[in-house]
C-alpha positions in Angstrom: -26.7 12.2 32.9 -23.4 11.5 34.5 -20.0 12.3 32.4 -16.7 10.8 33.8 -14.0 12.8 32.2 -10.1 11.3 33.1 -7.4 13.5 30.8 -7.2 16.6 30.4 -9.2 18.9 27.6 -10.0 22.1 27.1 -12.0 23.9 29.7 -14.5 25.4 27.2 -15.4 21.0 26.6 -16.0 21.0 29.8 -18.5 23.8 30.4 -20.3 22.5 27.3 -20.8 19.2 29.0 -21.9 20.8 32.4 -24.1 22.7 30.8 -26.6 19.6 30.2 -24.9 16.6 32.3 -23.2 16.3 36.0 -19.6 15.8 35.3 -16.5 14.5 37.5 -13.2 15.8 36.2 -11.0 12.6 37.5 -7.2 12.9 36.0 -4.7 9.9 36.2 -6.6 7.0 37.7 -4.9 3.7 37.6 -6.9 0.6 35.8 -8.2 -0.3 38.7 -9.4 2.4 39.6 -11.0 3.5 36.9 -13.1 0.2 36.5 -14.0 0.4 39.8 -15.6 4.2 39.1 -17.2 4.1 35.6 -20.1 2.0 36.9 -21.9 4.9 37.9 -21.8 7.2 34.3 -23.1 7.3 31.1 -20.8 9.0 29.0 -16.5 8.7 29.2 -14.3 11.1 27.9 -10.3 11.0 27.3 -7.3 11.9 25.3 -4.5 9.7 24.4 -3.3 8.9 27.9 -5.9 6.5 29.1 -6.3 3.2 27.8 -10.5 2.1 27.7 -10.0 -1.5 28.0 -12.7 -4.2 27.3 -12.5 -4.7 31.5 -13.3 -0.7 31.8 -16.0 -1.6 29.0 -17.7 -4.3 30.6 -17.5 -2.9 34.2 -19.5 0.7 32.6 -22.6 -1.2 33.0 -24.5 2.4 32.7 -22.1 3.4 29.7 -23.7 4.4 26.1 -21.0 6.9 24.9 -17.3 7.1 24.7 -15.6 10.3 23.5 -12.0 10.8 22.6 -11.0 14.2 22.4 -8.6 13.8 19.0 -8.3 11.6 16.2 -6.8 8.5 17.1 -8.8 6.2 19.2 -5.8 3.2 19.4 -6.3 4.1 23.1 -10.0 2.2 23.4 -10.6 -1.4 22.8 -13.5 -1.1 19.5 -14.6 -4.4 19.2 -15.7 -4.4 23.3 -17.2 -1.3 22.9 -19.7 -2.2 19.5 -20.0 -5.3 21.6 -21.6 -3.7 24.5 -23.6 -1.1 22.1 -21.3 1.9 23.5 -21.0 4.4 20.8 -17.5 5.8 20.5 -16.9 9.2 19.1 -13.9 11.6 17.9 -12.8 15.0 16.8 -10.7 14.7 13.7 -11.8 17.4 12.2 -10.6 19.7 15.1 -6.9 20.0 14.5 -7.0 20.3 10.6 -6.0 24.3 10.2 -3.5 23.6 13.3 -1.4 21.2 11.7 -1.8 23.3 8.0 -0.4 25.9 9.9 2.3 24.3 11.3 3.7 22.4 7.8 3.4 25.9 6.3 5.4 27.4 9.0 8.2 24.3 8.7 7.9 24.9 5.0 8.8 28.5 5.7 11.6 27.9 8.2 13.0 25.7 6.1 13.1 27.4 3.3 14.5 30.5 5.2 16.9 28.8 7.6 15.1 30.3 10.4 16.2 28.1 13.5 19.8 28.1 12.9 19.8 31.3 12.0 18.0 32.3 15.1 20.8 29.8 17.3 23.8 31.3 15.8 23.1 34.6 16.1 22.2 34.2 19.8 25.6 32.5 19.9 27.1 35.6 19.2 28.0 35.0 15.2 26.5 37.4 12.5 26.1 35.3 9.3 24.1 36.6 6.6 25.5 35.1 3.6 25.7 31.5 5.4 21.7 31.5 5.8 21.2 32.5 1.9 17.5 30.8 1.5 14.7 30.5 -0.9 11.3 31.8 -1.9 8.7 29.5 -2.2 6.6 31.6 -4.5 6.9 30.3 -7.9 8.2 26.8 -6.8 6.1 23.5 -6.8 5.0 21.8 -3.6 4.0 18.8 -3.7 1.4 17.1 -1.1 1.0 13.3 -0.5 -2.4 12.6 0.4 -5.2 15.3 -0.3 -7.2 14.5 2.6 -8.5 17.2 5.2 -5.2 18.1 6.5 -3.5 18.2 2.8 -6.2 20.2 1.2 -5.8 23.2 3.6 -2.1 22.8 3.1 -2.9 23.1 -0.7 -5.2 26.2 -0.3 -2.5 28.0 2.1 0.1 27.7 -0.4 -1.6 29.1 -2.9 -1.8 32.0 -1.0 1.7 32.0 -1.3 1.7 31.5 -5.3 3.3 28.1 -5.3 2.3 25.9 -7.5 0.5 22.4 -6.1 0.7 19.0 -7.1 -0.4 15.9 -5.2 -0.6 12.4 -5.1 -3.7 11.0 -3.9 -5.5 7.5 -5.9 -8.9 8.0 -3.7 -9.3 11.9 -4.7 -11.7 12.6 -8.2 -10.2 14.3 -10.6 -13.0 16.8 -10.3 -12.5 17.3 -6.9 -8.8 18.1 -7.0 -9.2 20.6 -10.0 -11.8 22.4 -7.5 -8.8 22.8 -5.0 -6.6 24.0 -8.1 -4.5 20.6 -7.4 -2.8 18.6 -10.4 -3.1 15.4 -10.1 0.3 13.4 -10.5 1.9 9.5 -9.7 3.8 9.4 -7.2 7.2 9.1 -9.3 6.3 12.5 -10.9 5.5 14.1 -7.7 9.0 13.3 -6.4 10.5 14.4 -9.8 8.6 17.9 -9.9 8.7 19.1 -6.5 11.1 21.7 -4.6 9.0 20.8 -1.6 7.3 18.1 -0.7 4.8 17.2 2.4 3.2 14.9 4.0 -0.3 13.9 5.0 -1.4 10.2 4.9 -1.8 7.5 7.9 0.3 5.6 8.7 -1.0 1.8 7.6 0.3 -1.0 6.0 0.5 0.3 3.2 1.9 3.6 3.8 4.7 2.2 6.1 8.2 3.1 4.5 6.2 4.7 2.3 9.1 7.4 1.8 12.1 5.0 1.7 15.9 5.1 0.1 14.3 4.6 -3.2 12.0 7.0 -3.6 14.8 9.4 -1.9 17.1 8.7 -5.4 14.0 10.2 -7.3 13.2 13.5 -5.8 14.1 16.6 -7.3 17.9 17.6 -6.5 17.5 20.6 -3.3 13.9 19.3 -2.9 12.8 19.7 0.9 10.8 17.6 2.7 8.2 18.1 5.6 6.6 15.6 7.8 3.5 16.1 10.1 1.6 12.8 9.7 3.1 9.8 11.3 6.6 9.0 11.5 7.1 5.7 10.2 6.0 7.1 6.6 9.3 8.2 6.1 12.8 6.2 6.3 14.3 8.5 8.9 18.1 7.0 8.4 17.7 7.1 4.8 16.5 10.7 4.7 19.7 11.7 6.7 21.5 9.9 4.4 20.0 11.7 1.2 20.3 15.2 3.6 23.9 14.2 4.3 24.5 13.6 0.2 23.2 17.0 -0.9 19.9 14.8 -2.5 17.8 16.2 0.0 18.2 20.0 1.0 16.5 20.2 3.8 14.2 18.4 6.4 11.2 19.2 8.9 9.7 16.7 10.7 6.9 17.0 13.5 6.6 13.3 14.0 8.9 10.1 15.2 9.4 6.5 14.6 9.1 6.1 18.4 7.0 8.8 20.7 7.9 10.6 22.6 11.3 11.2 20.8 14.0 12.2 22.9 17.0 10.4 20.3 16.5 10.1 16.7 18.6 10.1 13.6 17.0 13.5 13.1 18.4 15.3 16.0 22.5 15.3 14.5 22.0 17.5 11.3 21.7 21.0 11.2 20.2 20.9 8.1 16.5 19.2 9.7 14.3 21.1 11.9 12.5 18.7 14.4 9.4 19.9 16.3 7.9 18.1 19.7 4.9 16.8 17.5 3.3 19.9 18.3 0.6 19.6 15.0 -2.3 20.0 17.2 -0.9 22.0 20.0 -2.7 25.3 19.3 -5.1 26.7 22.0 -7.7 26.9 19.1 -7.2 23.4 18.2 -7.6 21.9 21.9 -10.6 24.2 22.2 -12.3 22.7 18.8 -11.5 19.2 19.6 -12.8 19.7 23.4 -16.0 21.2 22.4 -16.7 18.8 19.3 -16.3 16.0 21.5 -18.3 17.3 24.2 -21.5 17.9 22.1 -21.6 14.4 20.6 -21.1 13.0 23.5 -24.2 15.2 25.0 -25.9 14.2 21.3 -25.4 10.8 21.8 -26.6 10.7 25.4 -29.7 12.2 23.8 -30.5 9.6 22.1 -29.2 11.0 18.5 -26.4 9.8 16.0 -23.3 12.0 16.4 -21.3 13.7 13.3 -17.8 11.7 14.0 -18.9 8.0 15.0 -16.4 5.8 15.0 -18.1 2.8 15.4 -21.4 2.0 13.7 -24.4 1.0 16.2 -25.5 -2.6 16.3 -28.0 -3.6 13.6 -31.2 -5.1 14.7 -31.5 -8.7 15.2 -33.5 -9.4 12.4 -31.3 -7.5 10.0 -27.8 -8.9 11.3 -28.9 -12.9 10.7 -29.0 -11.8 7.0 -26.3 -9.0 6.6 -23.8 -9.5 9.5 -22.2 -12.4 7.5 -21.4 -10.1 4.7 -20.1 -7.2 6.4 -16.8 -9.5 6.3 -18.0 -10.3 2.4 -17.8 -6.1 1.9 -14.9 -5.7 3.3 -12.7 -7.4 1.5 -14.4 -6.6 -2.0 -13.3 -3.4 -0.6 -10.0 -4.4 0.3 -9.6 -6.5 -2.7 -11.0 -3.7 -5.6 -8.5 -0.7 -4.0 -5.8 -2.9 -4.8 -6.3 -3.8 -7.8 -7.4 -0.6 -9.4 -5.2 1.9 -11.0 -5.8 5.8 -11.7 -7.9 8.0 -9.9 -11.0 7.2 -8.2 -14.3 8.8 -9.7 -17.1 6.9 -8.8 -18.6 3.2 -7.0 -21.5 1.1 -7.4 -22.7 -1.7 -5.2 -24.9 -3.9 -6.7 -27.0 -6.3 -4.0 -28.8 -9.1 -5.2 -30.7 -11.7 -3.8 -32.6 -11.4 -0.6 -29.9 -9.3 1.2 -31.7 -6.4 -1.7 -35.1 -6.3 0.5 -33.1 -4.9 3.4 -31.7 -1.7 4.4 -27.7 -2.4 3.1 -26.8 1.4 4.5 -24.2 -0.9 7.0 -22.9 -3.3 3.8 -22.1 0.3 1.7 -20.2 1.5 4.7 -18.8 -1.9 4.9 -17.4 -1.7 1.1 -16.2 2.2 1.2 -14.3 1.2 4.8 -12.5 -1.3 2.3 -11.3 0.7 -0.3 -10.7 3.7 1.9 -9.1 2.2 4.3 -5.3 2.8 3.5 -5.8 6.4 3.0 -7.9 7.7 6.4 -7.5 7.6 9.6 -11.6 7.8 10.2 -13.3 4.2 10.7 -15.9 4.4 7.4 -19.0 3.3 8.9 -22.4 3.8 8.1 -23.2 7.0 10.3 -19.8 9.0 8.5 -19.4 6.7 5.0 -20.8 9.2 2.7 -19.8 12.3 4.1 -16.1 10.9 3.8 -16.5 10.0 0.1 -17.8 13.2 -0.4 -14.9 15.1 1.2 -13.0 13.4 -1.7 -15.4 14.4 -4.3 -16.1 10.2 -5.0 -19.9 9.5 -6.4 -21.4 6.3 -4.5 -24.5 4.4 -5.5 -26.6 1.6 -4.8 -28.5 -1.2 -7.1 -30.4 -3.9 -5.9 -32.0 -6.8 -7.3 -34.0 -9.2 -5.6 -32.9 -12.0 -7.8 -29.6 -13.3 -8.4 -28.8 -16.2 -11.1 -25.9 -17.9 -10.0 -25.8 -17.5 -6.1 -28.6 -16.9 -3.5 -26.9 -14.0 -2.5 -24.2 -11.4 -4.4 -22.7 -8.4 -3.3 -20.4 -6.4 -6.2 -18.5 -3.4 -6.2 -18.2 -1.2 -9.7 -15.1 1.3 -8.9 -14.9 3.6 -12.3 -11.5 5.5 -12.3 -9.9 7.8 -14.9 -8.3 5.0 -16.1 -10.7 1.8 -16.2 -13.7 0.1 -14.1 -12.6 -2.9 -12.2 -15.8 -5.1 -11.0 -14.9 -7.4 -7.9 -17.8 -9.9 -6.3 -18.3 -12.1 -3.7 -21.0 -14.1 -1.4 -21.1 -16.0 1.5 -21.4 -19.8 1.3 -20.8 -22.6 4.0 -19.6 -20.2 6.7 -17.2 -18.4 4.5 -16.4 -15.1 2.2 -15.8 -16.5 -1.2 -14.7 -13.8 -4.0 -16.9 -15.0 -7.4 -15.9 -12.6 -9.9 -13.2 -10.0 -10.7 -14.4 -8.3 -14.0 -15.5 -10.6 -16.7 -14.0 -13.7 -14.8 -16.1 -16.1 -12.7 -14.0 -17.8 -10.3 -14.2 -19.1 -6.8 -11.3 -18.6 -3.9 -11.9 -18.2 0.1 -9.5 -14.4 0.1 -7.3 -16.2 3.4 -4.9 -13.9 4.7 -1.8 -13.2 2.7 -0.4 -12.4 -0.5 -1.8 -12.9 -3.6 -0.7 -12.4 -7.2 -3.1 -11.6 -10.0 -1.7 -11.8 -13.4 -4.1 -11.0 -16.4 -2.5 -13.3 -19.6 -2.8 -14.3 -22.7 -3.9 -18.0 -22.3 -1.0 -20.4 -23.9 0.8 -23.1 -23.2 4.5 -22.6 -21.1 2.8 -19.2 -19.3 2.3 -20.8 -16.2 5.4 -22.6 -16.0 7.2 -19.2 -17.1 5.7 -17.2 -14.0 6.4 -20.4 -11.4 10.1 -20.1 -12.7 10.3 -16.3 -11.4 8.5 -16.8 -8.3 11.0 -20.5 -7.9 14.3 -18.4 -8.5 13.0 -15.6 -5.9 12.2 -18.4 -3.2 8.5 -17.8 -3.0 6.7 -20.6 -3.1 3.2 -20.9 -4.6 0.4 -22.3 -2.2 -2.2 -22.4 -4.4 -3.4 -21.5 -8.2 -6.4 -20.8 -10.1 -6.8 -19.8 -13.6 -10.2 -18.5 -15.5 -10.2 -17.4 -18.7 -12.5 -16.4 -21.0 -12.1 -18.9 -24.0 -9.0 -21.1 -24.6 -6.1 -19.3 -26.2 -7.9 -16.2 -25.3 -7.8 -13.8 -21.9 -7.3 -15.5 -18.7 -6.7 -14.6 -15.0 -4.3 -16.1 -12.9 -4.4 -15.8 -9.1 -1.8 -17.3 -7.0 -1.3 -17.8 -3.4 1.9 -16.9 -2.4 3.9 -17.0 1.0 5.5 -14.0 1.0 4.9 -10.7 -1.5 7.4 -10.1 -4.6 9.7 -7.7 -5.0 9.0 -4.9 -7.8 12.1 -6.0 -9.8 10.0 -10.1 -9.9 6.9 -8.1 -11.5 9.0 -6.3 -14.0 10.0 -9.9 -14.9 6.7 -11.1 -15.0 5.7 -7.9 -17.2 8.5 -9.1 -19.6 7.2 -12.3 -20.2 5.5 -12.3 -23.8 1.5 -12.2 -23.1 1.5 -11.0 -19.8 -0.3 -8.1 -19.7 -0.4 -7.0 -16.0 0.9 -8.3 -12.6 -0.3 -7.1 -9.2 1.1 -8.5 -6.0 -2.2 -7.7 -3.3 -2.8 -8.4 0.7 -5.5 -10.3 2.4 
C-alpha cells in the first residue's frame, strides 16, 4: 500500500502509517502537481491546507481512502469522492479535551483579568485593586450546545463547583441529568448565567446565532467565551454590549474571517482573543495524527473505519429501490427538527412498502443526518449514525411493513420529545420527494427550496385572509397554499410557501390572531 501524505501532522501518524504502508511525506504541492502524483497511491492524507478537488479525485485512479487529519473536511470535494467509491475519513474526536481545556483556561483569565494584568505589570505599573476579579465557584455557566466538546466543558467545571446549565434541543433529558446538566431554553440560559460558552457549528441555523438581541437578555456582568466558529456570535454587537457594561467580559478563540489579523475584537481591553489555538496542543495533533492514520490503514484493509464521513456506495440492486429516498429521508429529517419543540428523547422510522424487504441501515442514517444536522459538525451516515445518537443519549428504532395502504412506498419519522411527538411522512412519486403527512394530516407538497410557514388553526372562515393580511403588510408574498384539516370547523393545517422568512414580531401577530394555535416559519 502506498500513502501520499501533503500537510503536515504529527510524526507519531506517520510512524503508524509506515508501520504497515510505504509512505511519501510531500508538503506544499501546487494542484497540478498533486494530480499529476496521486495516480500512484492508495490512501491521501491532509490537514486544512490542501484542497482534494474532484480533478485530484478523478486523476487517483488507485485511490480508496482519504484522511483528513481534523474535523472539518470543507477542504475535499464529497460528492466526487462517494462518486468514485473513495472513503473519506476524520478525527473529530481528537481535539475534544484540547479545546475544553482551552474555554476553561479563557473562562479563568477572564474571570481573573489575567492578560492585562500580566501586560501592565510588565509595563512597569503595579495595580492590584484595578484587576479586582471573580470566582467562578458558586456561579452558573452556561454551555450552548452539549455536544463532545460541551460536555467536557460541563464535567471540568464542575470540578470547579459551578453550577451548569445548557441549551441543547437534540440532547435527552436523561442524558444531560447523567452529565449533572439542567436543561434550559435558550432565553433562560442567557438570563441565568454569569458565564456563558460556546460549542455549536456554525450552519444556517446557528449563524448570528448570538446577536444584538440576545445580547439585551444576558445576565448583567455575564462573560462570554467563544471556541466554536466565529460567525455564531455578532462580533460588533458584542463590543457594543462589552462597551455598555451588558457584557463584562469577552474571550474569543475564533473569527468571522481566518486568519484574523483586524477584528472588532482586537480594540477593547476588556476581550481576550487567542490565534484559534483550540486544537493546538501537542496531545491533540498527536490524537488526531494517529486516529487518522489507523483508519486510513483500516480502510485500506478492507474494513469500515470509526469516523467515516461519507457512507460507501450501496449495491446496485439496493440503490434502484432506496437511492431515490435517501433525498425522501432527508428532508423528513430536515423537515421533523424544525418543527419539533422540547427536547429530543427518542425516533422511529417506520418503512413500508417494498423498500421494508431491504436493508434501510443507509435510509436511518439518511433521516438522523436530517434532524442532526444543524447541531454537528460529523456527516450522519450509516457507518457513524448510531454511535452519534448515542453520544446524545437519543433512542432510535426501526419498523417495517411490507404493505402500505395509500402509497406503494412510505417512509415516516416518529420524533417523541419531552414535550410532544411530531410524525412527518413522505414518498417518492413521478421523480420527486413529496411530504404526505405531518401528524394526523394527509397532505401532498413537493418540500422545493425555501421558506415555508406551517400554521396549525382552528378551521373558520376570515383565518386565511387574517394570516395573508400579516404576511401582505410585511411584503412577503405567498407562492403557494394548502390547507388540511381534520373535519370542517375543526383542526386544520396550513402550509404556505413564502418568498422570504418572517420576522419573529409577524409570528407573534399570527399567534395573536384568535384560533391560531401555533406558527413556525421552516427552511427547505
Amino acid at each position: 500500500m502506498r500513502i501520499l501524505v501533503v500537510d503536515p501532522i504529527a510524526e507519531e501518524g506517520i510512524k503508524a502509517l509506515r508501520a504497515e504502508a510505504e509512505v511519501d511525506v510531500r508538503l506544499g504541492l501546487k494542484p497540478d502537481e498533486l494530480v499529476a502524483l496521486i495516480g500512484d497511491y492508495e490512501g491521501l492524507v491532509v490537514r486544512g491546507e490542501t484542497w482534494v478537488s474532484s480533478e485530484v479525485i478523478e486523476a487517483g485512479t488507485r485511490l480508496q481512502v482519504i484522511g483528513r487529519a481534523g474535523v472539518g473536511v470543507d477542504n475535499i470535494d464529497l460528492e466526487a469522492a462517494t462518486r468514485r467509491g473513495i472513503v473519506v475519513v476524520n478525527a473529530p474526536a481528537g481535539n475534544v479535551v484540547s479545546t475544553a481545556e482551552h474555554t476553561l483556561a479563557l473562562l479563568l483569565a477572564l474571570a481573573r483579568h489575567i492578560p492585562q494584568a500580566n501586560a501592565r505589570l510588565k509595563s512597569g505599573e503595579w495595580q492590584r485593586q484595578k484587576f479586582m476579579g471573580t470566582e467562578l465557584r458558586h456561579k452558573t455557566l452556561g454551555i450552548f450546545g452539549l455536544g463532545r466538546v460541551g460536555s467536557e466543558v460541563a464535567r471540568r467545571a464542575q470540578g470547579l463547583e459551578m453550577r451548569v446549565v445548557a441549551h441543547d434541543p437534540f440532547v435527552s433529558v436523561d442524558h444531560a441529568r447523567f452529565l449533572g446538566v439542567e436543561l434550559v431554553s435558550k432565553k433562560e440560559l442567557l438570563k441565568r448565567a454569569d458565564f456563558i460558552t460556546i460549542h455549536i457549528p456554525l450552519t444556517a441555523a446557528t449563524w448570528g446565532y448570538i446577536g444584538a438581541e440576545e445580547l439585551t437578555r444576558v445576565k448583567r456582568g455575564a462573560m462570554i467565551v467563544n471556541t466554536a466558529r466565529g460567525d455564531i456570535v455578532d462580533e460588533e454587537a458584542l463590543v457594543k454590549a462589552v462597551e455598555k457594561g451588558r457584557v463584562a467580559g469577552a474571550a474569543f478563540d475564533v473569527f468571522s474571517h481566518e486568519p484574523a489579523r483586524e477584528s472588532p475584537l482586537f480594540h477593547n481591553d476588556k476581550i481576550i482573543v487567542t490565534p484559534h489555538l483550540g486544537a493546538s496542543t501537542r496531545e491533540a495533533q498527536r490524537s488526531v495524527a494517529v486516529d487518522v492514520a489507523e483508519q486510513v490503514l483500516t480502510v485500506l484493509k478492507g474494513h469500515p473505519a470509526r469516523y467515516a464521513v461519507n457512507a460507501p456506495l450501496m449495491a446496485p440492486d439496493a440503490m434502484s429501490v432506496l437511492g431515490p429516498f435517501i433525498d425522501v429521508c432527508l428532508c423528513i429529517g430536515r423537515l421533523s427538527s424544525q418543527l419539533v419543540s422540547g427536547q429530543l428523547d427518542s425516533i422511529t422510522v417506520n418503512y413500508e412498502g417494498e423498500i421494508a424487504d431491504y436493508d434501510t441501515t443507509v435510509l436511518k442514517a439518511a433521516v438522523l443526518g436530517g434532524i442532526l444536522e444543524p447541531i454537528t459538525e460529523e456527516r450522519v451516515n450509516l457507518i457513524n449514525a448510531n454511535m452519534i445518537a448515542q453520544s446524545r443519549g437519543l433512542k432510535v428504532v426501526e419498523q417495517k411493513r411490507v404493505v402500505c395502504e395509500n402509497y406503494a412506498n412510505l417512509v415516516s419519522a416518529e420524533i417523541t420529545t419531552s414535550e410532544a411527538t411530531t410524525t412527518v411522512a413522505g414518498t417518492h412519486m413521478r421523480g420527486e420527494t413529496h411530504i404526505v403527512r405531518i401528524d394526523d394530516y394527509w397532505l401532498d407538497i413537493v418540500p422545493s427550496a425555501g421558506y415555508w410557514l406551517f400554521s396549525d388553526h382552528l378551521d373558520r372562515p376570515g383565518l386565511i385572509g387574517a394570516v395573508g393580511n400579516i404576511t401582505g403588510r410585511a411584503g412577503i408574498n405567498i407562492s403557494s397554499m394548502l390547507v388540511a384539516r381534520l373535519k370542517p370547523r375543526g383542526q386544520a393545517l396550513m402550509l404556505l410557501r413564502l418568498d422570504e422568512a418572517l420576522a419573529p414580531e409577524h409570528i407573534q401577530q399570527l399567534l395573536a390572531i384568535p384560533g391560531v394555535y401555533s406558527a413556525k416559519v421552516v427552511k427547505l
